[in-house]
VMD Tcl script that builds the backbone (N, CA, C; Angstrom):
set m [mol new atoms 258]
animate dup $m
set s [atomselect $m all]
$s set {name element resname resid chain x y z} {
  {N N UNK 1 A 12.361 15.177 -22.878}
  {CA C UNK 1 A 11.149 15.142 -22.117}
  {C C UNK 1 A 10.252 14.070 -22.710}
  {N N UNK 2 A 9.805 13.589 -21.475}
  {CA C UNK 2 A 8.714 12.148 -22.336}
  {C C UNK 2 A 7.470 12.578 -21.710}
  {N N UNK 3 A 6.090 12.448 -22.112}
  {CA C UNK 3 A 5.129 12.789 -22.596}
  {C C UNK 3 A 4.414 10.769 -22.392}
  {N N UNK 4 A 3.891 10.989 -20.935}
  {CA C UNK 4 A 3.761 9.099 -21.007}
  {C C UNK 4 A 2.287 9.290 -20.689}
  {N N UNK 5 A 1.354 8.630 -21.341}
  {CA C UNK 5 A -0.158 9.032 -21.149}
  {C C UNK 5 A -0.586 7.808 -20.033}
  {N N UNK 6 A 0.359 6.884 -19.511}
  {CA C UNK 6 A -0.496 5.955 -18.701}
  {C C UNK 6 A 0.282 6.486 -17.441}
  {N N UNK 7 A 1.294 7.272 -17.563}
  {CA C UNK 7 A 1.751 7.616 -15.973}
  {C C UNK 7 A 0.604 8.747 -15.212}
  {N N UNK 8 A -0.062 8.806 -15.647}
  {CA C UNK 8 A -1.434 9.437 -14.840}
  {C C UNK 8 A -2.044 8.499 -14.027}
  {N N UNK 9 A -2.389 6.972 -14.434}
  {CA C UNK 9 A -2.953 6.055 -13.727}
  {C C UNK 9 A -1.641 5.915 -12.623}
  {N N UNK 10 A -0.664 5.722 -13.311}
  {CA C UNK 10 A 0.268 5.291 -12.768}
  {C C UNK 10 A 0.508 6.021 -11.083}
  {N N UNK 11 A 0.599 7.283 -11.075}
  {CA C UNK 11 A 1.255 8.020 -9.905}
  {C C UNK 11 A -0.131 9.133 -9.533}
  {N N UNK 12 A -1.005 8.908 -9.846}
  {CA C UNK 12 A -2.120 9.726 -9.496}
  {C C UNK 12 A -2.388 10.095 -7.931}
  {N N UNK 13 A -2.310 8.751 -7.590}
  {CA C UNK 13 A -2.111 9.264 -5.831}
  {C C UNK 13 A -0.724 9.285 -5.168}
  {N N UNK 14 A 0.078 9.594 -5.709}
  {CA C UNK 14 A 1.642 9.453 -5.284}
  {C C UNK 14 A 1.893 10.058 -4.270}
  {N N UNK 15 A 0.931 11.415 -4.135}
  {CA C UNK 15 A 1.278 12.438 -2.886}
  {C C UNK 15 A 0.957 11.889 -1.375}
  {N N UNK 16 A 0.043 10.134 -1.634}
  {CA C UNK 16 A -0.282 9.795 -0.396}
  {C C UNK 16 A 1.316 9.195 -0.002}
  {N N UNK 17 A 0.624 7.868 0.108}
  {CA C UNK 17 A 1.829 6.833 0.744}
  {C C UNK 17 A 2.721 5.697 -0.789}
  {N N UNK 18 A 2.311 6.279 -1.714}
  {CA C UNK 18 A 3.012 5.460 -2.680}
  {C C UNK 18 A 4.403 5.380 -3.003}
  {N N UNK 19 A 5.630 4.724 -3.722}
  {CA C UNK 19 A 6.554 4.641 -3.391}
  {C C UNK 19 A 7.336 4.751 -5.178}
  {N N UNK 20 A 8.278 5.706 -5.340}
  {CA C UNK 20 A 9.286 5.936 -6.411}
  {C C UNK 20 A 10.997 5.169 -6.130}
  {N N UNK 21 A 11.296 4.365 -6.913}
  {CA C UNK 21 A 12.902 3.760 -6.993}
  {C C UNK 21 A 13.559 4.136 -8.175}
  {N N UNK 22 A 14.466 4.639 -7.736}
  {CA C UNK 22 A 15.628 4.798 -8.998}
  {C C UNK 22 A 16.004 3.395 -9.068}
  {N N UNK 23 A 16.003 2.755 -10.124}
  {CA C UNK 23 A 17.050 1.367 -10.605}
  {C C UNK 23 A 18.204 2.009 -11.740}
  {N N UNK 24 A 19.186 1.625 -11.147}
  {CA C UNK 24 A 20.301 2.236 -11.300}
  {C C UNK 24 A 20.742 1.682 -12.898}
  {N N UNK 25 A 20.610 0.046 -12.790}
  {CA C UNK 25 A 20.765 -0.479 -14.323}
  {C C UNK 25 A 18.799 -1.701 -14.223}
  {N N UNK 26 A 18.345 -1.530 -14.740}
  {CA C UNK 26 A 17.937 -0.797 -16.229}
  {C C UNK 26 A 18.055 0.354 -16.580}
  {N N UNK 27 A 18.146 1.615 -15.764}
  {CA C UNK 27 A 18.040 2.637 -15.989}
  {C C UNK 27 A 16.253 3.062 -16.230}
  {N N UNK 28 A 15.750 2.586 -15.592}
  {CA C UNK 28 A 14.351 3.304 -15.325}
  {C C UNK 28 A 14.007 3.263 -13.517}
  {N N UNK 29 A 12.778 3.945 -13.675}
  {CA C UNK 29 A 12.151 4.350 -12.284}
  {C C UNK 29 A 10.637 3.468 -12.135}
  {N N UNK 30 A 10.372 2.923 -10.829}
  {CA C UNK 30 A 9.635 2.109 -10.158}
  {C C UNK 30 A 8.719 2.897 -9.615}
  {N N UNK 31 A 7.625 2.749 -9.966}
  {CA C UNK 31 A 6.091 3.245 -9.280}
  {C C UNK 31 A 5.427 2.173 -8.775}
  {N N UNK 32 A 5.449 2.201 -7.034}
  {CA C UNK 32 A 4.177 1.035 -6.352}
  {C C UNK 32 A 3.529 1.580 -5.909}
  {N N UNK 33 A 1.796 1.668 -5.947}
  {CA C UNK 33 A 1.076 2.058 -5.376}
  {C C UNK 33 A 0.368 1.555 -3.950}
  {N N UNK 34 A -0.017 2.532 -3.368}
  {CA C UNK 34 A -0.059 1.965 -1.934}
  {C C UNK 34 A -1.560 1.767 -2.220}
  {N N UNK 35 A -2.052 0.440 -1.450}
  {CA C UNK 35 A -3.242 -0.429 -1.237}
  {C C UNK 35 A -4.126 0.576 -0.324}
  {N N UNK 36 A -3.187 1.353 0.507}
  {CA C UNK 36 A -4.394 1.465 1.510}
  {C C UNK 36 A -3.988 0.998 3.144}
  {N N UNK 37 A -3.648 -0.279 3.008}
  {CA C UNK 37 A -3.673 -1.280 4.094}
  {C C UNK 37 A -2.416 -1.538 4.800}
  {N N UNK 38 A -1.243 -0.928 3.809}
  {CA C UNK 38 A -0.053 -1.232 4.457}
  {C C UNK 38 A 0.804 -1.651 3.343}
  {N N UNK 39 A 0.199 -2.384 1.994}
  {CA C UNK 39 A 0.805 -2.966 1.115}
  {C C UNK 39 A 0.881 -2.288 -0.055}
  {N N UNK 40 A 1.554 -2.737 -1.105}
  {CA C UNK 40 A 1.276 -2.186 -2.335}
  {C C UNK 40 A 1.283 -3.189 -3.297}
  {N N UNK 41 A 1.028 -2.543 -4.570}
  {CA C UNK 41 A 0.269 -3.189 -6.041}
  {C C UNK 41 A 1.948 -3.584 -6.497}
  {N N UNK 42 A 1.603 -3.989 -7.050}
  {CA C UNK 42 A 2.921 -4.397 -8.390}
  {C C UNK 42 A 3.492 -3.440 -9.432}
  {N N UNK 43 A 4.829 -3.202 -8.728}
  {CA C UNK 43 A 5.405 -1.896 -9.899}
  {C C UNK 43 A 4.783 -2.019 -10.905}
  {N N UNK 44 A 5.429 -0.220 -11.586}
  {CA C UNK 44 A 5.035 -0.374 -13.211}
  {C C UNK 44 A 6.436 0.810 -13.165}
  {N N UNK 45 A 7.262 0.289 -14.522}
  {CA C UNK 45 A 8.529 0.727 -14.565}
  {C C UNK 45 A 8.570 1.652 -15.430}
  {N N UNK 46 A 9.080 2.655 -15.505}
  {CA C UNK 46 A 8.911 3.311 -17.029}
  {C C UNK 46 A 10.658 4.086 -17.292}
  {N N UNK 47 A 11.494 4.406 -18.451}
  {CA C UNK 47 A 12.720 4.088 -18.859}
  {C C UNK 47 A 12.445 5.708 -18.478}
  {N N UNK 48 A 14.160 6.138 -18.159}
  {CA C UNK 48 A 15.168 7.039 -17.885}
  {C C UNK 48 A 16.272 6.966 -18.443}
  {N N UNK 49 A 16.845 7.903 -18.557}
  {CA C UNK 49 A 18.298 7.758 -18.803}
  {C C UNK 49 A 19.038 6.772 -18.250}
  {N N UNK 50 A 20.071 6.774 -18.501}
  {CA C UNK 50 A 21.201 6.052 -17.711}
  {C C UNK 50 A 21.864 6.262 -16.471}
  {N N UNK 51 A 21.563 5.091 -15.729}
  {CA C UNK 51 A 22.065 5.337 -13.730}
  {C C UNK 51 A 20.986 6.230 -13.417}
  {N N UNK 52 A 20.287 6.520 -13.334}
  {CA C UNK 52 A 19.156 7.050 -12.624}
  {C C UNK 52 A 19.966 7.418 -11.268}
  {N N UNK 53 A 19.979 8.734 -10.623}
  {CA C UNK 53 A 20.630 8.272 -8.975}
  {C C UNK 53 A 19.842 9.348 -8.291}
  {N N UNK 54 A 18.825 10.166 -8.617}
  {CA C UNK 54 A 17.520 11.200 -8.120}
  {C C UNK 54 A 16.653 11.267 -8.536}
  {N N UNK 55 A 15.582 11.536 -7.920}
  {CA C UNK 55 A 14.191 11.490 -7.922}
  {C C UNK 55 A 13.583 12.739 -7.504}
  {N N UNK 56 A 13.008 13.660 -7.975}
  {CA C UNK 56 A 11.681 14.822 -7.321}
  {C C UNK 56 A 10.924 14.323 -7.932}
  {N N UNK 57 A 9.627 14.930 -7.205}
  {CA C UNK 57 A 8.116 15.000 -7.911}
  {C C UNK 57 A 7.731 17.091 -7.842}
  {N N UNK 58 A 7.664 16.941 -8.927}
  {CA C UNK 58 A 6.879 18.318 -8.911}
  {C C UNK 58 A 6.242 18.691 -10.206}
  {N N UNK 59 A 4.924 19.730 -9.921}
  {CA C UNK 59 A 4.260 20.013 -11.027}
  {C C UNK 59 A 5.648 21.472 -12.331}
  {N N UNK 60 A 5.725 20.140 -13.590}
  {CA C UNK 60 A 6.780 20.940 -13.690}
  {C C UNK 60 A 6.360 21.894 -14.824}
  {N N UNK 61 A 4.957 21.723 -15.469}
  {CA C UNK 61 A 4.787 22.107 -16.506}
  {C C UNK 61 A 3.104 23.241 -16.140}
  {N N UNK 62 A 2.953 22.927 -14.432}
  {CA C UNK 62 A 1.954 23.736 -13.873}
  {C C UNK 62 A 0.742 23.750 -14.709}
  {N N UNK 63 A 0.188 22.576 -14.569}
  {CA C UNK 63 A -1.098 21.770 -15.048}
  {C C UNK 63 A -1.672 21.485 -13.685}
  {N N UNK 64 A -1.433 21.646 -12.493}
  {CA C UNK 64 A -1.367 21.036 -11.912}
  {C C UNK 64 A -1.975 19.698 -10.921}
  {N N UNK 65 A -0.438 19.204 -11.680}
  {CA C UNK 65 A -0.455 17.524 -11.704}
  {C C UNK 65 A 0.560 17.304 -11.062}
  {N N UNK 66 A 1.518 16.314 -10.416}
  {CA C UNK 66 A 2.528 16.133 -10.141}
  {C C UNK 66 A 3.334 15.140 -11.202}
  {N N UNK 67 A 4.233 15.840 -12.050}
  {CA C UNK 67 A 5.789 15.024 -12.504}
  {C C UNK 67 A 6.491 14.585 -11.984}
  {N N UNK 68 A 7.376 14.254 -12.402}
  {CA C UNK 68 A 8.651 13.108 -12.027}
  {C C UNK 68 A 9.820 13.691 -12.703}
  {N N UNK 69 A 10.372 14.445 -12.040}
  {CA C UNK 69 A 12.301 14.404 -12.364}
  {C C UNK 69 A 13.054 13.633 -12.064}
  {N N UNK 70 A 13.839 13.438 -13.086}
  {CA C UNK 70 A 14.963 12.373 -12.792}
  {C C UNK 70 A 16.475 12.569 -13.140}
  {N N UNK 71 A 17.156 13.285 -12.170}
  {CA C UNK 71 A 18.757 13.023 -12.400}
  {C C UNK 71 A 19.178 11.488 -12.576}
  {N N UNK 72 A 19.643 11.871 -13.983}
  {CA C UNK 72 A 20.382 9.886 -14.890}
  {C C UNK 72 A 21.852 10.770 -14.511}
  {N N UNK 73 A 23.256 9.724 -13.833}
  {CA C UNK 73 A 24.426 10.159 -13.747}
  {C C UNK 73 A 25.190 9.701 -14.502}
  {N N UNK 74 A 24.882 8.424 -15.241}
  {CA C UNK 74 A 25.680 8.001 -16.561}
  {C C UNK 74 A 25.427 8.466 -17.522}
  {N N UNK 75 A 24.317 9.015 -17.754}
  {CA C UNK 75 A 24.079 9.576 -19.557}
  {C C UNK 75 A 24.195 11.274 -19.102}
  {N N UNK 76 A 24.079 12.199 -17.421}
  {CA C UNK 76 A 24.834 13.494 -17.352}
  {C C UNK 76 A 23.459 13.775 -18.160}
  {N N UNK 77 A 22.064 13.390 -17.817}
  {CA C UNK 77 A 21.200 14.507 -18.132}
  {C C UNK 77 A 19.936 14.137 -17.223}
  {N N UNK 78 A 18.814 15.124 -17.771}
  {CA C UNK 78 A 17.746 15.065 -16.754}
  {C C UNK 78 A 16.523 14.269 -17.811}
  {N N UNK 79 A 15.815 13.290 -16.881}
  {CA C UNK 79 A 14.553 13.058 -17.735}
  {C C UNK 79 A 13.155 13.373 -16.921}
  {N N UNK 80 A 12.091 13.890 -17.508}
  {CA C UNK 80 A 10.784 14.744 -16.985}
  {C C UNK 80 A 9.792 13.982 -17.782}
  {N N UNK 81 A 9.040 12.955 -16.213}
  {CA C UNK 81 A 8.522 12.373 -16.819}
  {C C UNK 81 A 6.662 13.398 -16.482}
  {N N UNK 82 A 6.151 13.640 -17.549}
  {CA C UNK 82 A 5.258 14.728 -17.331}
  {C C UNK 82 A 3.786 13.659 -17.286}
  {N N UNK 83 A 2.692 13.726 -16.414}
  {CA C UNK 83 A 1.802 13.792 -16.357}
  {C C UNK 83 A 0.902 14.250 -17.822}
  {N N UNK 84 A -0.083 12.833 -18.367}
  {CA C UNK 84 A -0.915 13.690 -19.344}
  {C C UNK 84 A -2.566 12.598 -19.081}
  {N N UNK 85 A -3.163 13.385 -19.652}
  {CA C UNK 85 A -4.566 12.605 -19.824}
  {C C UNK 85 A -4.345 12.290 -20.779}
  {N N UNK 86 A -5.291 10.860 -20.959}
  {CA C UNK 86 A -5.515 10.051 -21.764}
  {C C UNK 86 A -7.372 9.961 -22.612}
}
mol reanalyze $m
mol bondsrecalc $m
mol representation Tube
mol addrep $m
């Protein structure tokens, strides 16, 4: 479990129109935030396991905030990326 204090800025409005990618090799996940207008900001990537190939969002630690699960299929585990204040 990773514990990332800027993924709060990061996915804060995620529940609107913002957008999550598994990248399969680096092996991390893609956060773009939506503008508003139609467009979005410039990823911000943050590391996963290996092959990344699923994505949920849910409050997993019931703070509630919304997390990031991630089924990795090359490394055969899960990474939880948890929501924290900074």
């Amino acid at each position: 479990m990773r514990l990332l204090p800027h993924l709060a800025s990061a996915f804060r409005r995620l529940w609107k129109s913002d957008i999550l990618v598994a990248n399969w090799n680096p092996g991390t996940i893609s956060i773009l935030l939506s503008t508003g207008d139609g467009t979005f900001l410039n990823q911000t990537n943050y590391p996963t396991g290996r092959g990344p190939s699923s994505i949920a969002v849910i409050d997993v630690n019931s703070d509630n905030k919304p997390d990031i699960v991630v089924a990795n299929y090359d490394s055969n585990d899960v990474s939880v990326l948890l929501q924290s204040e900074t």
